[in-house]
DSSP file (Angstrom, degrees, kcal/mol; ACC not computed):
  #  RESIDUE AA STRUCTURE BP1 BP2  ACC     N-H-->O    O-->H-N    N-H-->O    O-->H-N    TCO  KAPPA ALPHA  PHI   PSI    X-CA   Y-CA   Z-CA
    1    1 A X              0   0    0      0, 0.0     2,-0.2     0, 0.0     0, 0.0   0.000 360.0 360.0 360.0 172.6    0.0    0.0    0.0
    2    2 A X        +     0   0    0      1,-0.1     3,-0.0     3,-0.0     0, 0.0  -0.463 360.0 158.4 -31.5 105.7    0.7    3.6    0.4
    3    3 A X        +     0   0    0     -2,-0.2    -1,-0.1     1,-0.0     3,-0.0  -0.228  27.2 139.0-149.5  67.1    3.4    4.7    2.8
    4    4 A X        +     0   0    0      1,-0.1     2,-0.2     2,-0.0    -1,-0.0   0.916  59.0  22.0 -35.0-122.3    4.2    8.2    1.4
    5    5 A X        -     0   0    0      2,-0.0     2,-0.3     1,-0.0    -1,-0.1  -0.390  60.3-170.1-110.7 147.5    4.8   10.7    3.7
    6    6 A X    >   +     0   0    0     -2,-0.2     3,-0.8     1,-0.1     4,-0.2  -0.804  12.8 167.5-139.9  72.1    5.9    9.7    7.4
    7    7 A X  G >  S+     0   0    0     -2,-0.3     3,-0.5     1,-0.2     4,-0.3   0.512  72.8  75.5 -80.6   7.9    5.8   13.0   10.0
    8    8 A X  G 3  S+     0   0    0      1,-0.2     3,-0.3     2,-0.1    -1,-0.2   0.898  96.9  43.1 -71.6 -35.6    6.1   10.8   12.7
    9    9 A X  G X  S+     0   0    0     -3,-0.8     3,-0.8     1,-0.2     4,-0.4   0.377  83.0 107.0 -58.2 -20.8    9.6   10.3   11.9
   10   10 A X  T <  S+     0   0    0     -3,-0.5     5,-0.3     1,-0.3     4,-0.2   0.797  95.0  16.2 -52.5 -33.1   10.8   14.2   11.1
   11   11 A X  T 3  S+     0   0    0     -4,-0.3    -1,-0.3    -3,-0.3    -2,-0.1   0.503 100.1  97.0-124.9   4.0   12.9   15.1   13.9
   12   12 A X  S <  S+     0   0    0     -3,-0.8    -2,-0.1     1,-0.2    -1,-0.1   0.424  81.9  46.8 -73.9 -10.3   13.6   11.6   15.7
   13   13 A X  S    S-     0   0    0     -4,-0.4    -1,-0.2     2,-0.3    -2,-0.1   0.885  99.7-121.2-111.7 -56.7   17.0   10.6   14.5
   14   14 A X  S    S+     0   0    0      1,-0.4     2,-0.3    -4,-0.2    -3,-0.1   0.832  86.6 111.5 134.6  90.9   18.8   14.0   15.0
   15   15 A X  S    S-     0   0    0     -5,-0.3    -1,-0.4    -2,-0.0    -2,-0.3  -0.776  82.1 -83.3-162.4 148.0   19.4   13.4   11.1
   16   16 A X        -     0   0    0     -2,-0.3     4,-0.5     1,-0.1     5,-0.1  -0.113  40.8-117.0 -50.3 149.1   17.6   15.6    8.0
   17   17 A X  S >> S+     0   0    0      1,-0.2     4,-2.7     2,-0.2     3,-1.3   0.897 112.3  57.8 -69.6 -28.4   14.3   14.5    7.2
   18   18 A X  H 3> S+     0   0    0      1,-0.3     4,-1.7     2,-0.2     5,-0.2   0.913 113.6  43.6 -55.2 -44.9   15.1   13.4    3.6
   19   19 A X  H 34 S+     0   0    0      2,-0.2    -1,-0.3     1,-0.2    -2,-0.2   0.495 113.3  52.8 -86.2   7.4   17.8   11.0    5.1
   20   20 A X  H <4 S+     0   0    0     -3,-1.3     4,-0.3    -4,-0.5    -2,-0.2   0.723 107.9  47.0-109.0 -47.8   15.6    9.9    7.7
   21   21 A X  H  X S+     0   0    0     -4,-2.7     4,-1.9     2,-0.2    -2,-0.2   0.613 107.5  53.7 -78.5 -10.9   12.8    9.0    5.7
   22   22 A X  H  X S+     0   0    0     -4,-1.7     4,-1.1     2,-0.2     5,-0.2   0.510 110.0  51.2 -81.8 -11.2   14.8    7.0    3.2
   23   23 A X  H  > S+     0   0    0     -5,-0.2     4,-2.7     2,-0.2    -2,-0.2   0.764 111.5  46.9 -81.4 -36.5   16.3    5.0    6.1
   24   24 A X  H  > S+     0   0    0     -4,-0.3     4,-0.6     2,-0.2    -2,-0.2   0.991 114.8  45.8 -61.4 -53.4   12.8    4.5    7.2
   25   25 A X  H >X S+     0   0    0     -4,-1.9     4,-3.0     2,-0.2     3,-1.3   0.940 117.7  43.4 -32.0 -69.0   11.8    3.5    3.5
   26   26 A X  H 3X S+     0   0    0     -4,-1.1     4,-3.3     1,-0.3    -2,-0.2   0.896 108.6  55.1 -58.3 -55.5   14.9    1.2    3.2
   27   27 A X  H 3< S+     0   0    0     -4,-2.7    -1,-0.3    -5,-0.2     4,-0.2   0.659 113.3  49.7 -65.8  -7.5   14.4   -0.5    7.0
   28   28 A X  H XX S+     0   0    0     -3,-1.3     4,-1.7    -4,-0.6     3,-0.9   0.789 112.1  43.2 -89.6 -51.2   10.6   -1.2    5.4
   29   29 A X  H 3X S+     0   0    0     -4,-3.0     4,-1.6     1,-0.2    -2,-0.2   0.955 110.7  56.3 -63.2 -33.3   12.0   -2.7    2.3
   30   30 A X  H 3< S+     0   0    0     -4,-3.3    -1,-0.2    -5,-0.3    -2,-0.2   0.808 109.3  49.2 -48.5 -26.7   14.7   -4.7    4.5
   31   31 A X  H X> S+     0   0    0     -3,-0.9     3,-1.5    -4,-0.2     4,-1.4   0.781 116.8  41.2-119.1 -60.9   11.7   -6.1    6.4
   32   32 A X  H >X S+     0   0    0     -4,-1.7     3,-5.0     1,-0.3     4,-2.9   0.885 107.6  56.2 -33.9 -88.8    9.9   -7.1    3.0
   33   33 A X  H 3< S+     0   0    0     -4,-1.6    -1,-0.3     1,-0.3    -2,-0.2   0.555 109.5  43.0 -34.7 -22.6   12.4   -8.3    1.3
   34   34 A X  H <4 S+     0   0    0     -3,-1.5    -1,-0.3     1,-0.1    -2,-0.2   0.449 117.1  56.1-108.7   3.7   13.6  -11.5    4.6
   35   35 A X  H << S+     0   0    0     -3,-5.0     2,-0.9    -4,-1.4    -2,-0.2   0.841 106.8  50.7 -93.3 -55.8    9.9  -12.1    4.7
   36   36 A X  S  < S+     0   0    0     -4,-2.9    -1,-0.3    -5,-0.5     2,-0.2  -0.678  71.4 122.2 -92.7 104.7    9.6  -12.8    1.0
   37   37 A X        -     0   0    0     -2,-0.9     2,-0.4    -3,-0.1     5,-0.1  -0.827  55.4-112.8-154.5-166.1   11.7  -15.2   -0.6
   38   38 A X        -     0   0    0      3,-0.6    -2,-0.0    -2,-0.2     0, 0.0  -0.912  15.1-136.8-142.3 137.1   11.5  -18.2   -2.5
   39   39 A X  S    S+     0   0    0     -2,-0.4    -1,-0.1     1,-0.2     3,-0.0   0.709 107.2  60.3 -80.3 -22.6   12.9  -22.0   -0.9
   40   40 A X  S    S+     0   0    0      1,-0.1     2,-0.2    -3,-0.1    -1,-0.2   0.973 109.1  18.5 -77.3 -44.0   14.3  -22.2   -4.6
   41   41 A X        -     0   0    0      1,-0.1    -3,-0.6     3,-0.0     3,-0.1  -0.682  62.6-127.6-129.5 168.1   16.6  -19.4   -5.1
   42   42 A X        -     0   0    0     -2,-0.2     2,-0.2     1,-0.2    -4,-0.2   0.924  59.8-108.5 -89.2 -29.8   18.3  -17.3   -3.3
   43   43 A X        -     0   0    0     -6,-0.1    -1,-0.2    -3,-0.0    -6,-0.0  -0.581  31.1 -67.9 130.1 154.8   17.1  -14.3   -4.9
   44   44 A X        -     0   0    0     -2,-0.2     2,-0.4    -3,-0.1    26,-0.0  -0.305  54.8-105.4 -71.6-172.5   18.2  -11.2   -7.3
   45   45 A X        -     0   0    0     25,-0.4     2,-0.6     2,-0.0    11,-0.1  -0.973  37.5-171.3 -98.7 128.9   20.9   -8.6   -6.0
   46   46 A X        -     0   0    0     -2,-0.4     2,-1.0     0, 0.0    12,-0.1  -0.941  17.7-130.3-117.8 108.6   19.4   -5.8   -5.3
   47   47 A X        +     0   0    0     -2,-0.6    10,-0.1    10,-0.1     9,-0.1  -0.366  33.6 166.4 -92.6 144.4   21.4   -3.1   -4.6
   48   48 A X  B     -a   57   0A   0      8,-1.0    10,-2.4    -2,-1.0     3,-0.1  -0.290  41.5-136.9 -95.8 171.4   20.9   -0.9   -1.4
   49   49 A X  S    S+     0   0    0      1,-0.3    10,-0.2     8,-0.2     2,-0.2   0.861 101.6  42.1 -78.4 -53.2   22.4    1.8    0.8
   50   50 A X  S    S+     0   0    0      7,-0.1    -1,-0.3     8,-0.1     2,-0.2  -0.613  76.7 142.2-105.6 148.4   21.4    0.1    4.1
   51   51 A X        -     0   0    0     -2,-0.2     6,-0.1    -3,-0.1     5,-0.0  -0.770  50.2-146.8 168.6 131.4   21.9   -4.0    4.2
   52   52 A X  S    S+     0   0    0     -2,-0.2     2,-0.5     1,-0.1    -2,-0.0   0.581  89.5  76.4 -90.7  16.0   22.8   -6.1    6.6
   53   53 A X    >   -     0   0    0      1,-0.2     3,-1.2     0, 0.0     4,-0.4  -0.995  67.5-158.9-126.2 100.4   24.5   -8.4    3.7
   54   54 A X  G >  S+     0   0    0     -2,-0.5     3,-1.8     1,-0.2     6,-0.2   0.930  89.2  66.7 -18.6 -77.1   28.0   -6.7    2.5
   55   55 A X  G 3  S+     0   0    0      1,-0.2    -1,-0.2     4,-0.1     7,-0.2   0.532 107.7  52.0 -73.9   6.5   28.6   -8.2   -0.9
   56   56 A X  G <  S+     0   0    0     -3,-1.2    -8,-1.0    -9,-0.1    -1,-0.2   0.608  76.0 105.6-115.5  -3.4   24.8   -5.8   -1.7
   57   57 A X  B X> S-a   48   0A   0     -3,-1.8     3,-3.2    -4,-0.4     4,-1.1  -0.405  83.4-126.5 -55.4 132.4   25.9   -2.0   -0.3
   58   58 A X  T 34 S+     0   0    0    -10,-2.4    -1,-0.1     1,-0.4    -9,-0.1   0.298 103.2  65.1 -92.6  30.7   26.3   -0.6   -3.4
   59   59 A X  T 34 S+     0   0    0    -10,-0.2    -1,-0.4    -5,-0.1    -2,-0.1   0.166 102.2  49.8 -88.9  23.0   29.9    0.6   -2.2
   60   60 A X  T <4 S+     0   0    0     -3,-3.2    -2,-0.2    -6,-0.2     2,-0.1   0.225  87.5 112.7-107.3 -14.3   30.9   -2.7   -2.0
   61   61 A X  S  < S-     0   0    0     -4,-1.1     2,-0.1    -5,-0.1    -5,-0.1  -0.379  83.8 -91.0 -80.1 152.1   29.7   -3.6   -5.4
   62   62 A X        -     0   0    0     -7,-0.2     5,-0.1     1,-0.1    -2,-0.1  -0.436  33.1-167.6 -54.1 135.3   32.2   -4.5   -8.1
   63   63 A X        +     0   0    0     -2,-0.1    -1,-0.1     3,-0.1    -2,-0.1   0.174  69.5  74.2-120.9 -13.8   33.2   -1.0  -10.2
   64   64 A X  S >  S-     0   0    0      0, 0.0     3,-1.1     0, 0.0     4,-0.2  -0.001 117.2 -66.5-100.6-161.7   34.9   -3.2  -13.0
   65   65 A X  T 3  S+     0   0    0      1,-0.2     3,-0.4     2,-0.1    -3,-0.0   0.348 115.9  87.2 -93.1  26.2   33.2   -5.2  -15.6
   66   66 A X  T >  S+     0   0    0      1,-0.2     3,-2.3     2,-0.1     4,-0.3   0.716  72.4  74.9 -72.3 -16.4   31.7   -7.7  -13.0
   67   67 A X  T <  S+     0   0    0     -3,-1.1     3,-0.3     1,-0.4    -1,-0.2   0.567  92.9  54.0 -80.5 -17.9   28.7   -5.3  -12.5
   68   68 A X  T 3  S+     0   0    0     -3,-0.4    -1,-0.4     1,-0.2    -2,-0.1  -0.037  83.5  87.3-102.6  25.1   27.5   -6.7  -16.1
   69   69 A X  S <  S+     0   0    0     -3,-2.3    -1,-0.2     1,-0.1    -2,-0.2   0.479 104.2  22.1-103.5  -2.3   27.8  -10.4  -14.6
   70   70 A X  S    S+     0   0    0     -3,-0.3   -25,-0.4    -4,-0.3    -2,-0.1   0.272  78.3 143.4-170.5  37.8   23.8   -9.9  -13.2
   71   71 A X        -     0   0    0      1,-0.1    -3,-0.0     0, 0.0    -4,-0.0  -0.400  63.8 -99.9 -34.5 133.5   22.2   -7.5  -15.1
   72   72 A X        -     0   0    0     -2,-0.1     2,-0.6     1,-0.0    -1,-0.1  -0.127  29.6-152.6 -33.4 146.1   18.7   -8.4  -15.6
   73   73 A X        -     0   0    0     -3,-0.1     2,-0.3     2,-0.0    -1,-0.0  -0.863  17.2-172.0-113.3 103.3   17.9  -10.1  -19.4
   74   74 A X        -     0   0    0     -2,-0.6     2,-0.3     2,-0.0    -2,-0.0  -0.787   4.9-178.2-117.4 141.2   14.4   -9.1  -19.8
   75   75 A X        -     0   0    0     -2,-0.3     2,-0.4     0, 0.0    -2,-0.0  -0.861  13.9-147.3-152.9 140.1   12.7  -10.9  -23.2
   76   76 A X    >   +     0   0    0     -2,-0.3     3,-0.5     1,-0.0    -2,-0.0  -0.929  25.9 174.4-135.6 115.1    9.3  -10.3  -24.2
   77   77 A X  T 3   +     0   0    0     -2,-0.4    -1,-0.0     1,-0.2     0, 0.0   0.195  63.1  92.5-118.1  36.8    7.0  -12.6  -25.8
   78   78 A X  T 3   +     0   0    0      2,-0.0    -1,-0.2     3,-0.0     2,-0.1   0.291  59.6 137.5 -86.0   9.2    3.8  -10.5  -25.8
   79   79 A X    <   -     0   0    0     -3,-0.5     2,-1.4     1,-0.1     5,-0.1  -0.241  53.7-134.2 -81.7 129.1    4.8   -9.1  -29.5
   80   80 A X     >  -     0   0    0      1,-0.2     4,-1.7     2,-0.1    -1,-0.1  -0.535  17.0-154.8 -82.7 117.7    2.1   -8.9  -32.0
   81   81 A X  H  > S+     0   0    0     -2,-1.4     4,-1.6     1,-0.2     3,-0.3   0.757  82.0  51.5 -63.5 -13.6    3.6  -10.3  -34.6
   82   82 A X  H  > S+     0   0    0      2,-0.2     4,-0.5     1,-0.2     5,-0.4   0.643 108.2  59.1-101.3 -28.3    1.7   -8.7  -37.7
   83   83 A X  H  > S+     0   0    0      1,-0.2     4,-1.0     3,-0.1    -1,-0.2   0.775 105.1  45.9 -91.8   7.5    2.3   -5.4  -36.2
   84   84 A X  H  X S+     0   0    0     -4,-1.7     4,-1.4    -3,-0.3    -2,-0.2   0.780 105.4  52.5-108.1 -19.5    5.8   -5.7  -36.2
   85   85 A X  H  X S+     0   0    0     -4,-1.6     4,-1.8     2,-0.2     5,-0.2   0.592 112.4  59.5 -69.4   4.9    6.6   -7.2  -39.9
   86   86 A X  H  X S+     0   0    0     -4,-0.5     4,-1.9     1,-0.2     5,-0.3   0.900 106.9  41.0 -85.9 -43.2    4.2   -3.8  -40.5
   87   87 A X  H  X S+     0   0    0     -4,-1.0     4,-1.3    -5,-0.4    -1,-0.2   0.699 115.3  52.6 -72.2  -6.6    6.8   -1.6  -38.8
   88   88 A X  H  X S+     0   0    0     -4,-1.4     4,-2.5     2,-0.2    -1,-0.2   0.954 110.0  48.7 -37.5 -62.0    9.7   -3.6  -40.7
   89   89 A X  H  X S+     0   0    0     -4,-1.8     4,-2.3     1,-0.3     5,-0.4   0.906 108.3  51.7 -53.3 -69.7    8.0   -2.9  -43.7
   90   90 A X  H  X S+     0   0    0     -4,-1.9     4,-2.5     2,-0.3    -1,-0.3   0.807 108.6  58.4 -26.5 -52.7    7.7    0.8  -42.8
   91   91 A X  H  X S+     0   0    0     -4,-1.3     4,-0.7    -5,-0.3    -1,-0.3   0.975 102.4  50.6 -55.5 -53.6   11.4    0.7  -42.1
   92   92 A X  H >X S+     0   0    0     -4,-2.5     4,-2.4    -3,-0.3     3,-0.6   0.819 106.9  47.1 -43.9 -46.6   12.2   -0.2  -45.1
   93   93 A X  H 3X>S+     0   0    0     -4,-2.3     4,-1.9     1,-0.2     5,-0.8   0.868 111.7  54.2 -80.4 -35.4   10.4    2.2  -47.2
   94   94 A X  H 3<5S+     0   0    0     -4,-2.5    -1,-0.2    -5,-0.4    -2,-0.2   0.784 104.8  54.8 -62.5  -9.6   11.7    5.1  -45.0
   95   95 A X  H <<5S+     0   0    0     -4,-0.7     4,-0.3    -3,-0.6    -2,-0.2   0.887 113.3  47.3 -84.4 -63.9   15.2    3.9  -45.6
   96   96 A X  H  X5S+     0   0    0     -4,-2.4     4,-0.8     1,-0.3     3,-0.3   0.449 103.8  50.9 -71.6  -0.9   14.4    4.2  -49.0
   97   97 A X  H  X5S+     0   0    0     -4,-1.9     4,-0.8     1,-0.2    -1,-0.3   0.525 112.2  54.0 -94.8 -34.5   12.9    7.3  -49.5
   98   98 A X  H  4<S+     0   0    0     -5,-0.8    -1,-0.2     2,-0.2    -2,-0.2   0.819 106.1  46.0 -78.1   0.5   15.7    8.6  -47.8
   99   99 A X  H >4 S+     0   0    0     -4,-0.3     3,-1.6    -3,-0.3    -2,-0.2   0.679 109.7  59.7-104.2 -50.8   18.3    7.1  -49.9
  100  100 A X  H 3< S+     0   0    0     -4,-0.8    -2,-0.2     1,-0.3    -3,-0.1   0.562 118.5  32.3 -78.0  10.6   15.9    8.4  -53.0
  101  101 A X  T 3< S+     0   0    0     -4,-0.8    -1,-0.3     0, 0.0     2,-0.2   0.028  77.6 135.1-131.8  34.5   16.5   12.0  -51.5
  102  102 A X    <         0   0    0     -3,-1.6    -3,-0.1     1,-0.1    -4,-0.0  -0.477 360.0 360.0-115.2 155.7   19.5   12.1  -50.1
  103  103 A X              0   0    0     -2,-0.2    -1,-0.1     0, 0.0    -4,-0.1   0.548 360.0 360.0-114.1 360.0   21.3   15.3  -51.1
């Protein structure tokens, strides 16, 4: 549900409210997130600020080209197929009317 704006919180930490409520935010997701998991997997990475698991503070995360080792791959198999040979087709005659006008 909705849990927007939080005044209970404003002045309780000694800390600005912006930083006060995103720890508040974050300690909500933290809470989600060890309730809901799956007996199959371990889970994506999700990186955080706050985490009581190192290898996901996202200064801890790799800075080199490991950070592309568990990117999402997202695939979509909703496509209507007739409406994409149309916009092929479409490509194709805009390539070529630009080829027949090309200055």
């Amino acid at each position: 549900g909705y849990r927007g704006h939080v005044p209970n919180v404003a002045f309780s930490f000694g800390d600005t409210y912006g930083n006060t409520t995103m720890k508040y935010f974050q300690d909500f997701r933290n809470a989600a997130m060890e309730t809901s998991y799956s007996p199959y997997s371990k889970g994506g990475q999700f990186p955080t600020l706050f985490s009581r698991d190192p290898s996901l503070v996202i200064g801890e995360r790799a800075r080199g080209w490991d950070r592309w080792l568990h990117t999402p791959n997202y695939s979509r198999f909703n496509l209507d197929m007739n409406r994409s040979e149309e916009l092929q087709e479409f490509y194709k005659l805009t390539q070529m009317h630009r080829e027949h006008y090309r200055d």
